[in-house]
C-alpha positions as CSV (number, residue, x, y, z in Angstrom):
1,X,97.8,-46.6,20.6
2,X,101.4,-46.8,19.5
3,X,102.8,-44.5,17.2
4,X,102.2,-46.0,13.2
5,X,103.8,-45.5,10.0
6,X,102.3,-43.2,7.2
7,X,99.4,-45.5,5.4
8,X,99.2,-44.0,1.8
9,X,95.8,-45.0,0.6
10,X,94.3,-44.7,-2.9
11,X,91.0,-42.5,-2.9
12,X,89.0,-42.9,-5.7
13,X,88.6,-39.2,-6.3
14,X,91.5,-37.3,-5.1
15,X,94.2,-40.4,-5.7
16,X,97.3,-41.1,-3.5
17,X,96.6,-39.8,0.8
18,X,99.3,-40.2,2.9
19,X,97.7,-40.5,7.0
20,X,99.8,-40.5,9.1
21,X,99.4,-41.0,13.0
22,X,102.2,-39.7,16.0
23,X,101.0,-41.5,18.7
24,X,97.7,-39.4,20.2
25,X,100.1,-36.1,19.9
26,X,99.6,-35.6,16.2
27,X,97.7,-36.4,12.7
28,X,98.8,-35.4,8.8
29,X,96.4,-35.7,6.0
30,X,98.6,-35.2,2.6
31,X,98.8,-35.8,-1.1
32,X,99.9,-34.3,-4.5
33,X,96.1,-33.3,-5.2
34,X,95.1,-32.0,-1.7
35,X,96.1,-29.1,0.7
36,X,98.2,-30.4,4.1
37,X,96.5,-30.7,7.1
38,X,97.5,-31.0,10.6
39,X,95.7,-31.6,13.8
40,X,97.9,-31.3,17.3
41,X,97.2,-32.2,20.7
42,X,98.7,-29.7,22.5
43,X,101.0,-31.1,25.1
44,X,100.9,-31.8,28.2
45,X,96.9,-31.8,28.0
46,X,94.9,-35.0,29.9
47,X,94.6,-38.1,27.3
48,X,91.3,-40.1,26.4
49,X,92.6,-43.6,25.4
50,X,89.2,-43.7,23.4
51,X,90.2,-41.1,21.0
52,X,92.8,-41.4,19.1
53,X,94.1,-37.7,18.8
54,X,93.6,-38.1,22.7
55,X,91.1,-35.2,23.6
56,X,88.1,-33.5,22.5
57,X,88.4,-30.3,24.0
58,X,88.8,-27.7,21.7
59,X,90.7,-25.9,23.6
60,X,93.8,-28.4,23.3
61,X,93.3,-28.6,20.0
62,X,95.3,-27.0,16.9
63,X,93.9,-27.1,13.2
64,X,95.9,-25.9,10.4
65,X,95.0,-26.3,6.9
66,X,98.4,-25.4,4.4
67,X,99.5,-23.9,8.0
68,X,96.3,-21.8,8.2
69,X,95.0,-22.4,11.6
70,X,91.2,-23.2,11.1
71,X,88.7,-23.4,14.1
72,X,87.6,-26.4,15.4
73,X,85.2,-27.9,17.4
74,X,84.3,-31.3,18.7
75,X,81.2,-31.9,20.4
76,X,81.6,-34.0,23.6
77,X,80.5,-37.2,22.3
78,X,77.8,-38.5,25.2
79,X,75.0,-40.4,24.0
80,X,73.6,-39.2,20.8
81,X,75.3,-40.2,17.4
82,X,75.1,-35.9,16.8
83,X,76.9,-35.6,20.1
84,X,80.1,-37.2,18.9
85,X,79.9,-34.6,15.6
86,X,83.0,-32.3,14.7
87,X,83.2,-29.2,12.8
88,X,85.5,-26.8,10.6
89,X,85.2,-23.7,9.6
90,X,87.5,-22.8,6.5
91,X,87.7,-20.5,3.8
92,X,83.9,-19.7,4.8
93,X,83.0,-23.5,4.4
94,X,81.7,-25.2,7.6
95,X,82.3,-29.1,7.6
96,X,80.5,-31.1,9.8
97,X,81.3,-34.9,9.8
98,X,78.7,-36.8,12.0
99,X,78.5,-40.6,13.0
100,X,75.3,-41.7,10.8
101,X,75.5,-45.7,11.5
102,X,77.8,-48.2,13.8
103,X,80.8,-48.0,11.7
104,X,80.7,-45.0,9.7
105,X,80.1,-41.4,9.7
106,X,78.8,-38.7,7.1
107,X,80.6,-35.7,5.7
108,X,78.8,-32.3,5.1
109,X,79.8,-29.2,3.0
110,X,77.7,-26.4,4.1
111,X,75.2,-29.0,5.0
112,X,75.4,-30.7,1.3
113,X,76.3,-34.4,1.9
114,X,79.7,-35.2,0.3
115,X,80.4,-38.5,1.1
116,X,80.6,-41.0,4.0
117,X,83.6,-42.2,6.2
118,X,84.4,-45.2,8.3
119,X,88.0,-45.5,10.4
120,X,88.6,-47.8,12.7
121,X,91.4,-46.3,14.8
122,X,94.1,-46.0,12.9
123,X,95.4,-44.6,9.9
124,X,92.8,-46.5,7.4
125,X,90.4,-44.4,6.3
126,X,87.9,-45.4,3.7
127,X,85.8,-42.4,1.9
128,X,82.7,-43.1,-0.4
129,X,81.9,-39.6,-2.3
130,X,78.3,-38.8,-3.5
131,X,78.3,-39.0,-7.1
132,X,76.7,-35.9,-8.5
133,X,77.6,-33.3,-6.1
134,X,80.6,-30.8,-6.6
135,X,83.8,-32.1,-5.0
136,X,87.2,-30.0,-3.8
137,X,90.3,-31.0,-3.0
138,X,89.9,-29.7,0.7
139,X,86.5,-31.8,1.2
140,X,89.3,-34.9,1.3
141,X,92.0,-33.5,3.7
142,X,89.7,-32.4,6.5
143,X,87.2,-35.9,5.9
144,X,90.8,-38.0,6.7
145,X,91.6,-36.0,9.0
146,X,88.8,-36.0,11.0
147,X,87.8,-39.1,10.6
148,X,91.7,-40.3,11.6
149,X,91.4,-38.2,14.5
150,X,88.4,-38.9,15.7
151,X,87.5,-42.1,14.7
152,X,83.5,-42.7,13.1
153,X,80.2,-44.0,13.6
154,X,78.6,-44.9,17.1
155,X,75.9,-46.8,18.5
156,X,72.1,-45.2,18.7
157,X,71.1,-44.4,21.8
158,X,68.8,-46.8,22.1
159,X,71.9,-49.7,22.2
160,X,73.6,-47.7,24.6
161,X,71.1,-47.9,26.9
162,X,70.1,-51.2,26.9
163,X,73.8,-51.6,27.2
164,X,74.4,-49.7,30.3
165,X,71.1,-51.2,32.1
166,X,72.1,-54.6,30.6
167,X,75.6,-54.3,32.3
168,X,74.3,-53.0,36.1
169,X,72.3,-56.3,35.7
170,X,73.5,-59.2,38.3
């Protein structure tokens, strides 16, 4: 995963989101209607070429949300779609965003359902929002950046298992 340039994308909510990816070290969710945030590797830490901030052990991880540091906490992502969830706490808001199909992954205020992410590795990020539910600037910086970080959706368990016995097949 090479480093990539800043991808401005248009959300149809929050308008103009500038993602932008250093290498596995570092990702930046900003925009002129939406507070910064930045998720750091902390260096020197072991890399997972799966995941595209590199880890997901909280403990080499840094969250800061207009430089607040917020805590975070990724689950280890073994073989339930809930066990690749990550949450935020912020501001007394808890954000959850959980793979809820394949490609894509749900986002969760305080366990209202906000809208639903999909990322494929790299700085696109595509939100849906819900429509009648109340929407805040900071629901769109930490959904990109999660989702940028940590990619979304994943495969029911029942496909990774008949994966893994399909693959120790002869």
């Amino acid at each position: 995963m090479d480093d990539a340039l800043p991808t401005t994308l248009e959300d149809t909510r929050f308008g103009a989101i500038t993602v932008r990816l250093e290498g596995q070290e570092r990702v930046e969710v900003e925009g002129p209607g939406i507070p910064r945030v930045a998720l750091v590797r902390a260096p020197g830490s072991e890399v997972d070429p799966q995941i595209r901030i590199g880890t997901r052990d909280p403990e080499h991880l840094t969250l800061t949300i207009d430089g607040l540091t917020s805590p975070l906490l990724p689950a280890k992502g073994r073989l339930t779609r809930s066990s690749y969830r990550v949450e935020v706490e912020h501001e007394g808001a808890r954000y959850v965003l959980v793979p809820d199909s394949v490609p894509g992954s749900r986002l969760t205020r305080d366990g209202t359902h906000l809208g639903d992410f999909t990322a494929d590795g790299d700085a696109l990020v595509i939100a849906e929002w819900q429509e009648d539910v109340d929407l805040r600037p900071l629901d769109a910086s930490v959904g990109y950046a999660l989702a940028a970080a940590f990619g979304t959706g994943a495969q029911p368990m029942w496909m990774m298992i008949v994966d893994g016995v399909t693959s120790a097949l002869p």
